[in-house]
C-alpha positions in Angstrom: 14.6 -13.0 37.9 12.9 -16.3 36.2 13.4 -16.9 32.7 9.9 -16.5 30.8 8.5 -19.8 29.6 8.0 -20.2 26.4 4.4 -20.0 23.9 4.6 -21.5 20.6 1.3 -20.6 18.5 0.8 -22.2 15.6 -1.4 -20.8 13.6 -2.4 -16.6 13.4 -6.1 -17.2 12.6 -9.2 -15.9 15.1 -7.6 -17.8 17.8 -4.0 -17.9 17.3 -4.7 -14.3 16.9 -6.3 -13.5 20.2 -4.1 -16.1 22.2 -1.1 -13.8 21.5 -2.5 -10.5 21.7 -3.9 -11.3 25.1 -0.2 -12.3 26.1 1.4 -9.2 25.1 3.5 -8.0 27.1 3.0 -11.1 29.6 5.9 -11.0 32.7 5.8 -14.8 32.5 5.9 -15.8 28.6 7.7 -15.6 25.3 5.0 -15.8 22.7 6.1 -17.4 19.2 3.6 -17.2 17.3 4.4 -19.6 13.6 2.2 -19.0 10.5 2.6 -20.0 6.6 1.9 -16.1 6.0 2.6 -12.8 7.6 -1.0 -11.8 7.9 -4.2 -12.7 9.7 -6.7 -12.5 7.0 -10.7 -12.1 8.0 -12.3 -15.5 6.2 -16.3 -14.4 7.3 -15.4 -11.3 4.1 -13.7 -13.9 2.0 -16.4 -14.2 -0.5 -16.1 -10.5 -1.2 -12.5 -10.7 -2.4 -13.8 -13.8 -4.4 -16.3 -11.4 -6.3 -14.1 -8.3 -6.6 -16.2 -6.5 -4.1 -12.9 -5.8 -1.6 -9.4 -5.7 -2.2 -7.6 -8.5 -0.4 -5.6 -5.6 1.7 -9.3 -4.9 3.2 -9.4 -8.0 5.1 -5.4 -8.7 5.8 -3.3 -7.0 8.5 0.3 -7.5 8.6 1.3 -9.7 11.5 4.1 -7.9 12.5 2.0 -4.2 12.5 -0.4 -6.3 15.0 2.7 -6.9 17.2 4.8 -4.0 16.8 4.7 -2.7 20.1 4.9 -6.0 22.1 8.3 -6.7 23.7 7.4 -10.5 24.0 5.8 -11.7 21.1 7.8 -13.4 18.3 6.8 -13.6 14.3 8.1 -16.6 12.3 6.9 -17.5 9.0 7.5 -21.0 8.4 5.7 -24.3 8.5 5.6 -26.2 11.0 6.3 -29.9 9.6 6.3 -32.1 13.2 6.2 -31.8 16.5 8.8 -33.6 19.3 6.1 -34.4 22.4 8.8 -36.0 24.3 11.8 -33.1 24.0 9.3 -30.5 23.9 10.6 -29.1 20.1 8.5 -28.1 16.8 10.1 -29.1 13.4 10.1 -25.7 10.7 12.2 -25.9 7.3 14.2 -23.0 9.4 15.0 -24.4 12.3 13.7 -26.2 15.8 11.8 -23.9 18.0 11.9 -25.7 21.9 8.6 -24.8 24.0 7.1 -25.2 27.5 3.7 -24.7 25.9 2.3 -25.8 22.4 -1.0 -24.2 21.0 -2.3 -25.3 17.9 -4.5 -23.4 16.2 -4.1 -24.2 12.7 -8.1 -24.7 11.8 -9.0 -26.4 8.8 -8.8 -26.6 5.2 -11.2 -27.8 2.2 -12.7 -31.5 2.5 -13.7 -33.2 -0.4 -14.6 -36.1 1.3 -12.3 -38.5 -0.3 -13.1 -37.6 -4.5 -9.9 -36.9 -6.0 -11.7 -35.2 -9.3 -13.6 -32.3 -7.1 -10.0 -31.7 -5.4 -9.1 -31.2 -8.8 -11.4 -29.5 -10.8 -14.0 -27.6 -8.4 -12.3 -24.5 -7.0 -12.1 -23.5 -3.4 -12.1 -21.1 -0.6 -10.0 -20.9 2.4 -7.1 -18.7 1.9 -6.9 -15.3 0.6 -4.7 -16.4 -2.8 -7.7 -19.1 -3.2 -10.4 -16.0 -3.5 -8.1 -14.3 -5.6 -7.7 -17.3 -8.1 -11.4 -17.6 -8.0 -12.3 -14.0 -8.3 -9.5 -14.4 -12.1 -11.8 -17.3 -12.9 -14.9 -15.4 -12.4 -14.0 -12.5 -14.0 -12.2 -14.6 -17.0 -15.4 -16.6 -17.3 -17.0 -13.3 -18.3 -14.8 -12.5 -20.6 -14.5 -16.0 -22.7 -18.3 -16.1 -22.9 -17.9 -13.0 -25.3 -16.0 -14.9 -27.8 -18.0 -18.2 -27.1 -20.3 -18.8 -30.3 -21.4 -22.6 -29.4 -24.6 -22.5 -27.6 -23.8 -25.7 -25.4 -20.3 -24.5 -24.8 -21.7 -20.8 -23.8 -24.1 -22.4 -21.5 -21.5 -24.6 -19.8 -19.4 -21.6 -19.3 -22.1 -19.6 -17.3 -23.4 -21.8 -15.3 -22.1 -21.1 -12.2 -22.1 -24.5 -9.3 -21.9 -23.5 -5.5 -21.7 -26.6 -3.4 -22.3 -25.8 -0.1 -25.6 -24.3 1.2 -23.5 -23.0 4.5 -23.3 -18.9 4.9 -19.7 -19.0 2.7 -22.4 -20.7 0.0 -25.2 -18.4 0.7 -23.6 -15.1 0.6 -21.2 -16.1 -2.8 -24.3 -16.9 -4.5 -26.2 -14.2 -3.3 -23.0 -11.5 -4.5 -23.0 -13.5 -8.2 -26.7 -13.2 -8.7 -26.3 -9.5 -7.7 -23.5 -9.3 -9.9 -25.5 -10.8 -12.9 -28.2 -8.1 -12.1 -26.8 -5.3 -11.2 -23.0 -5.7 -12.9 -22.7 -7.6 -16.0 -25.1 -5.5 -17.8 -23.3 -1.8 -17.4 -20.0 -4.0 -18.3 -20.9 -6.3 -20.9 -23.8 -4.1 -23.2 -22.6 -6.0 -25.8 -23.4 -9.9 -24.6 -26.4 -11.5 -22.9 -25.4 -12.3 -19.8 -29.6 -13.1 -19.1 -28.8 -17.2 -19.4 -26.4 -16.7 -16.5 -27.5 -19.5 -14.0 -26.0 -19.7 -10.6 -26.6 -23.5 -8.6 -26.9 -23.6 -5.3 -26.3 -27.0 -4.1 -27.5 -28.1 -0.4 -26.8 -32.0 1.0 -29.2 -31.3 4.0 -33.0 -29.9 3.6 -32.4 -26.3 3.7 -29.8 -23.5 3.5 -28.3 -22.6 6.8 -28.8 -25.4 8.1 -27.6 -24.6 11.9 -29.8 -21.7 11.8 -33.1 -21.3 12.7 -36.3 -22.5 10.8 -37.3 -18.6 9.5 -33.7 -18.2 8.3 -33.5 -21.2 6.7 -36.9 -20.1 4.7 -36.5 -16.8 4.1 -32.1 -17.3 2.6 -34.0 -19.3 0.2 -36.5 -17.4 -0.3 -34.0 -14.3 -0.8 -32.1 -16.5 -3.1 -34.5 -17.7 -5.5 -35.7 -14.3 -5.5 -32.3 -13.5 -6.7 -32.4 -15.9 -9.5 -30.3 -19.0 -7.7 -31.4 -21.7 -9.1 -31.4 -24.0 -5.4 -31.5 -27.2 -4.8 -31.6 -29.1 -1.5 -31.2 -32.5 -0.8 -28.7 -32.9 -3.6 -25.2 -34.3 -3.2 -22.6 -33.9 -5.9 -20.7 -37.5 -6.4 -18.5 -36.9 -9.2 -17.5 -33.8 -11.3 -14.8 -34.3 -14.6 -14.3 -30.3 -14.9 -17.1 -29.9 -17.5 -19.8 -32.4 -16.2 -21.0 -32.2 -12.6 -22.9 -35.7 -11.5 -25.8 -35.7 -8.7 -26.7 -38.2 -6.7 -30.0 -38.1 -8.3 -28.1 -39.0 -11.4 -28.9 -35.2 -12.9 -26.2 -34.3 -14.6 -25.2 -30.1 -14.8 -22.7 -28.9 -17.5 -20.2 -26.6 -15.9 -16.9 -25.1 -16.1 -17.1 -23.4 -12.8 -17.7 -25.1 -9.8 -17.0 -23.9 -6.3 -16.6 -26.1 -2.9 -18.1 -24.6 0.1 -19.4 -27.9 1.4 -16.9 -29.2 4.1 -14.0 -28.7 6.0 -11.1 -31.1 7.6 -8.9 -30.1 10.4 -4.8 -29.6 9.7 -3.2 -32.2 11.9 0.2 -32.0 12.0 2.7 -35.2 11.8 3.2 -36.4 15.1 0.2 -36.7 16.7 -0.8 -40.1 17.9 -4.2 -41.4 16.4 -6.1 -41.3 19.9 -5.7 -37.6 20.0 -7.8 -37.4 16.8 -11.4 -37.6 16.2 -13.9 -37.2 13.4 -13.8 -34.4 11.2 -9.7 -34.4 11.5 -9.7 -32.3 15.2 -8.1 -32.8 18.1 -9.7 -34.3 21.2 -9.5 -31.7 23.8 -10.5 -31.2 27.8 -12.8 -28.3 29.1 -9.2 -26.3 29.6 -8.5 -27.2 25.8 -5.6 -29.1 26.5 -5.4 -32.2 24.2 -6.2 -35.5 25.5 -2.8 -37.3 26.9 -0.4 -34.8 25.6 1.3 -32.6 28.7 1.2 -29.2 27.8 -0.3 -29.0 24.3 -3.1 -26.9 23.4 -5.6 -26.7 20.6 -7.7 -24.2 20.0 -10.7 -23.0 17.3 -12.0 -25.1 14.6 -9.0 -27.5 15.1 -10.3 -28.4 18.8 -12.9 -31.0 19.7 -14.2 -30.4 23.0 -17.5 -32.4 24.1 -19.8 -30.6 26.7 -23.3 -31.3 28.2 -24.4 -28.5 25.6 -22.5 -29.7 23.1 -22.0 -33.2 23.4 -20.1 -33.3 19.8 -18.1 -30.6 20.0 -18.6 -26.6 19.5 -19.6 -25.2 15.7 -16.3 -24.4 13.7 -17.2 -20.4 13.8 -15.1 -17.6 15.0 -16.7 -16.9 17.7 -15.9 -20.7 19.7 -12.4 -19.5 18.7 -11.9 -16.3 19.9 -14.0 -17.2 23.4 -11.6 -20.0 23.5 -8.2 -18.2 23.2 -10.0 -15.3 25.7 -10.4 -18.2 28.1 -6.4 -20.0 27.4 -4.3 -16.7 28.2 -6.6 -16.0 31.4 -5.7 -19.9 32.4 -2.0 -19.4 31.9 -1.7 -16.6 33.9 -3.9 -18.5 36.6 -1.6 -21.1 35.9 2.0 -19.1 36.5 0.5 -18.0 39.6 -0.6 -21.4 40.6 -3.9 -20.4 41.0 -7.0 -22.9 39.9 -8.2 -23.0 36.5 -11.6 -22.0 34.9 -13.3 -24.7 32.5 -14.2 -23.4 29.0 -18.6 -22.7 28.3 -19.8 -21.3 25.0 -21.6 -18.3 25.3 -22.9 -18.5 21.7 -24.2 -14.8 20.8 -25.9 -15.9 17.7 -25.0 -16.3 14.3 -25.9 -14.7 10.5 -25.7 -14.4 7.1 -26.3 -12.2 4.1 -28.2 -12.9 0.9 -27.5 -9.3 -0.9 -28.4 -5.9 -0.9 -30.9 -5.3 1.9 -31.0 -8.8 2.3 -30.0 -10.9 5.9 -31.1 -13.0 8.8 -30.1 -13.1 12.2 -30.7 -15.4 15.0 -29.8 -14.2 18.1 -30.4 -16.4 21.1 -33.9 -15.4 21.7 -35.4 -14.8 18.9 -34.6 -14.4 15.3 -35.1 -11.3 12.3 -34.4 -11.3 8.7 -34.4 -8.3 6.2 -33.1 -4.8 5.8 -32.6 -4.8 9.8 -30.8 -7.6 10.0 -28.5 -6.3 7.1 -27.1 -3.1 8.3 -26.6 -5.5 12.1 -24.5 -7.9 9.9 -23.1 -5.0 8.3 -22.2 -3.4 12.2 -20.8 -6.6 13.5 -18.7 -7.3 10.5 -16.7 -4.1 10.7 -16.3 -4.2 14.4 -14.8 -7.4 14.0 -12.3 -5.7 11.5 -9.1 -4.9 13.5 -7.7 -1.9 12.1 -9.4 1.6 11.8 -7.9 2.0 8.6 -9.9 -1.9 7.2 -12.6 -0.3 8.9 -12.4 2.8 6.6 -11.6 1.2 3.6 -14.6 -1.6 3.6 -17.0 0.8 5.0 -16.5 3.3 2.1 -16.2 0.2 -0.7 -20.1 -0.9 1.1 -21.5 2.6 1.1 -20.4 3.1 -2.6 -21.5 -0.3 -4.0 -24.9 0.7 -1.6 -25.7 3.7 -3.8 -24.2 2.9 -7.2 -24.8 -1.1 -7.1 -21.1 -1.0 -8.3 -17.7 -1.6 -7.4 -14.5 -0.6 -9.5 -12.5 -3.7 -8.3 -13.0 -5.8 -11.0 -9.3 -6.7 -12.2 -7.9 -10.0 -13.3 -4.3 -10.3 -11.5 -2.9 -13.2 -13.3 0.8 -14.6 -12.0 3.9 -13.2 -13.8 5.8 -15.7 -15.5 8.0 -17.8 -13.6 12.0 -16.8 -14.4 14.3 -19.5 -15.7 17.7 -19.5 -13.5 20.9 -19.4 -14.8 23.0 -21.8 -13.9 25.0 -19.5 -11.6 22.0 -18.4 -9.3 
């Protein structure tokens, strides 16, 4: 009997993910699959963590649960630091892992586009412990503006920057200005919470930008009906933690700013520069193999694959990933059995976003709806999407709660325990 070739994954988002659950139990492969964590977390419900709407256990499921019953798929939680094209070998701080195939699907992380102070100062969110340090700020912010007497102070502390007019953008600003509505009120009788103001800031014309014309209109209609305060055409070119600076020259005093405006792909050391193209990804073929590298894969938001229907690449969305790692595991089975491969097309199903309560658009490919319909569809796909029944369950009641009491009980500030001073014996 042949020994089974080996699958290194790198990376356990949507399409590390479905690469190795599609290879379970494969008669021709060892799946590895490599992660910094040991859970998949669900980024589209990120903003909800961020705004103590769900727990962070709602929308992250244990790696090794996922792949509990598969004989052939391997968990290691490490980094992977380089990557040996010529012996075929990845670099971890626990050891070398050898491979016959290399899939990297590592996405992206937070791009500030060069300006050290927003890396700094403005607050992100990518990862689950990122929500959860924004969700403490939030939550904090709330709590210093009751001891806050200064008026400019007070003022600086609630106003609340979102850069970023994107769905993460659109749906954290719609959750705050629900927040401030329905929320701060029942919480805070004793403070104001009325001069509250949440910015919405948009480089391009309109919100949702890659969506069609009525959903650009009516998320910013939904918004300002909220109370956001949006503004498009606006870049941010400098913010020093208390002053954000426009390229208008406006000026916005702010302790709380968060950056949903761009991401940057994760390349990992060893890559030659021709295998990299603009916005950090890796050039990639119509069977996502990258460009002059034998047997290396990329996959997701980290893959830039041109097409005649999209001649810059695919949008970074789940749905390019998950289609793409559907695609990979049916091409290396094709590919054990010698048989001919199929080139990757985008079937793009549509896309949407949620403003609040009642509030949504959707564009589908052939024609578009907004409002409380579009809501409970967002609502639907979000929860299939959700892997276990037991997520399912547990976000499903938190929404039905929040639905009829415009509440959640979630609202807890986890700060980190103190770090322990060794002794000079451990």
């Amino acid at each position: 009997m042949t020994q089974p070739e080996r699958i290194i994954i790198i990376g356990a988002g949507f399409a590390g993910l479905r690469l190795a659950q599609d290879l379970i139990n494969h008669p021709n492969y060892e799946v590895y699959l490599i992660d910094k964590q040991n859970y998949h977390q669900f980024q589209p419900l990120m903003y909800q963590v961020a705004t103590a709407r769900l727990e962070p256990a709602s929308i992250s499921f244990p790696l090794r649960k996922v792949f509990q019953k598969a004989k052939n798929v391997r968990i290691r939680i490490t980094e992977v630091s380089q990557i040996n094209f010529d012996e075929q070998y990845v670099s971890t701080p626990i050891g070398n892992f050898n491979y016959n195939h290399l899939v990297i699907s590592i996405g992206c992380t937070t791009n500030y586009f060069g300006n050290k102070n927003l890396k700094k100062f403005a607050y992100p969110m990518k990862t689950i412990p990122e929500a959860i340090q924004l969700r403490n700020r939030i939550l904090q912010t709330f709590e210093d503006a009751l001891n806050t007497t200064d008026t400019e102070k007070l003022q600086t502390l609630l106003n609340i920057v979102i850069v970023g007019g994107g769905p993460t953008g659109v749906e954290l600003a719609g959750a705050l200005a629900e927040m401030k509505l329905n929320i701060l009120p029942k919480d805070y009788p004793d403070k104001d919470f009325s001069k509250l103001t949440i910015y919405l800031l948009e480089g391009s014309p309109h919100t949702l930008s890659p969506m069609s014309e009525g959903s650009q209109k009516m998320s910013q209609k939904y918004l300002e009906k909220l109370g956001v305060n949006v503004k498009t055409n606006t870049i941010v070119s400098d913010y020093d933690g208390t002053i954000v600076t426009l390229n208008s020259g406006e000026q916005i005093n702010s302790k709380n700013v968060i950056w949903a405006a761009g991401v940057t792909g994760n390349i990992i050391k060893g890559f030659p520069e021709s295998c990299i193209t603009r916005g950090n990804r890796l050039i990639v073929n119509r069977y996502n193999e990258v460009e002059g590298l034998k047997n290396i894969y990329a996959l997701g938001d980290i893959a830039s694959m041109a097409t005649p229907n999209y001649p810059k690449g695919h949008p970074q969305v789940a749905s390019v990933a998950l289609q793409q790692a559907s695609l990979l595991a049916k091409n290396l089975t094709k590919l054990s059995q010698n048989n001919p491969l199929k080139e990757f097309e985008y079937a793009d199903k549509g896309s949407m976003a949620t403003i609040g309560k009642r509030k949504a658009v959707v564009d589908l490919p052939k024609f578009s709806f907004q409002g409380r319909l579009a809501w409970f569809t967002w609502m639907f796909i979000h929860l299939m999407l959700i892997l276990s029944i037991k997520n399912k369950l547990l976000i499903f009641m938190n929404w039905t709660i929040s639905y009829f009491n415009n509440d959640s009980t979630l609202r807890i500030i986890m700060k980190p325990a103190a770090t322990k001073v060794k002794t000079k014996k451990e």
